[in-house]
C-alpha positions as a printed Julia matrix, in Angstrom:
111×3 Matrix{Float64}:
  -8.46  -65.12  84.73
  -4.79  -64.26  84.93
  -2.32  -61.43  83.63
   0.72  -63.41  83.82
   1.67  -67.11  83.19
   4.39  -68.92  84.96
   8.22  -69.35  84.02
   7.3   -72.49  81.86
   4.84  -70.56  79.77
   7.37  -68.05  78.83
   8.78  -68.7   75.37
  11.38  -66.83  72.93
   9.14  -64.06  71.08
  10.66  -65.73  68.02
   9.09  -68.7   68.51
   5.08  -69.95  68.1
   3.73  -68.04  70.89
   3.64  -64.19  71.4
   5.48  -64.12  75.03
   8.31  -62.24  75.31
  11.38  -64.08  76.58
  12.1   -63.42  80.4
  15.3   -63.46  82.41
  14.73  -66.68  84.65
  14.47  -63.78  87.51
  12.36  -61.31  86.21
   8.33  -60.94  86.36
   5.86  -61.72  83.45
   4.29  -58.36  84.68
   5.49  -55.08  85.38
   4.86  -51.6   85.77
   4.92  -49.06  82.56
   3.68  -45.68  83.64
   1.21  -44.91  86.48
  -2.07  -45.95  84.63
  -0.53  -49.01  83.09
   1.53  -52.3   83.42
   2.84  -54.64  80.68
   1.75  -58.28  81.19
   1.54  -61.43  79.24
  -1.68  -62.84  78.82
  -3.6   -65.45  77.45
  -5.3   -64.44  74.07
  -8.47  -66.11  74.39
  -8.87  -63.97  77.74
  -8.88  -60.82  75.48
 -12.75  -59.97  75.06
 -13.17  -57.58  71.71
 -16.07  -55.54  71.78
 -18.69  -54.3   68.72
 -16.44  -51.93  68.02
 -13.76  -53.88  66.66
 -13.86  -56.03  63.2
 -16.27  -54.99  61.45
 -13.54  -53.01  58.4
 -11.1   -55.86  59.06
  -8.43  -55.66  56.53
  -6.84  -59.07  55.73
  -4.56  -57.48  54.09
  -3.24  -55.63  57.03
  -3.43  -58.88  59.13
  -1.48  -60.81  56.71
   1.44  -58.52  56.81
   1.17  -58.27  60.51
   1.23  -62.11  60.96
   4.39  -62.34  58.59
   6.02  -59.65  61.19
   5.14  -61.61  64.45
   7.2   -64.14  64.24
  10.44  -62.0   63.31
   9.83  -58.96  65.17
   6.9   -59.45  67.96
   4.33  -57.27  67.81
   5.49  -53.54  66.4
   2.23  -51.98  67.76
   0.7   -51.03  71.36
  -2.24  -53.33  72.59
  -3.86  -51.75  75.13
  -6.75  -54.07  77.66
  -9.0   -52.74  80.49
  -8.92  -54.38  83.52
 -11.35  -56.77  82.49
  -9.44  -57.43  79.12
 -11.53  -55.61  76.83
  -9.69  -54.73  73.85
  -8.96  -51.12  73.91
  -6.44  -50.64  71.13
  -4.41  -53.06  69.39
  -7.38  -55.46  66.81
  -4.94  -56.25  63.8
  -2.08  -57.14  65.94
  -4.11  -59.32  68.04
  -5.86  -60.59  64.91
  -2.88  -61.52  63.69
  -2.01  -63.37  66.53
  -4.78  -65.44  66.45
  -4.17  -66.24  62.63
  -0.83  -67.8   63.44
  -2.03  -69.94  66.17
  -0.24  -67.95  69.36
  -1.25  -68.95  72.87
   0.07  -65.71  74.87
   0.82  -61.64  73.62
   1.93  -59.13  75.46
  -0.37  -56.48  76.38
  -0.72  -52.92  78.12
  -3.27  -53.3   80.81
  -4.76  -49.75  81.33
  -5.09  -50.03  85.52
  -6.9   -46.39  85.86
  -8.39  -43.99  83.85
């Protein structure tokens, strides 16, 4: 499993996929705060516990999935280490719904 993809992977946010454009010399990964790093990752690495889905709200993942492709995601999506879903379930759902590959994530590195 791996937090960032290479250059090639990296599309326009505005696009089909949920990676953030990158500068042709900057990082798919990088630092945020001490306890977490932004990376892009692939969605089916993101594991979602019991926790999540059980009140989902299409109605909230509609609108979300008509905002993704505009704006990227609006919202925080947080991962442990292991890319459990810590925070984050509608964006990410709506993600899924319109078929992106990659999202951009906050991997929580200590806690």
């Amino acid at each position: 499993m791996t937090d960032s993809v290479s250059e090639t992977d990296i599309v326009p946010a505005a696009t089909t996929d949920g990676a953030k454009h990158f500068e042709a010399d900057c990082v798919a990964a990088h630092c945020v705060g001490a306890n977490m790093r932004r990376a892009i990752v692939e969605i089916d690495s993101i594991k979602i516990g019991e926790n999540f889905g059980r009140t989902e709200n299409d109605e909230i993942v509609d609108k979300f999935a008509m905002i993704l492709p505009r704006l990227g995601v609006r919202g925080r999506i947080e991962l442990a280490p292991d890319h459990t879903l810590l925070t984050g379930y509608y964006w990410l759902a709506a993600a899924k719904k319109i078929r992106w590959k990659h999202i951009e994530v906050s991997i929580v590195t200590e806690a």
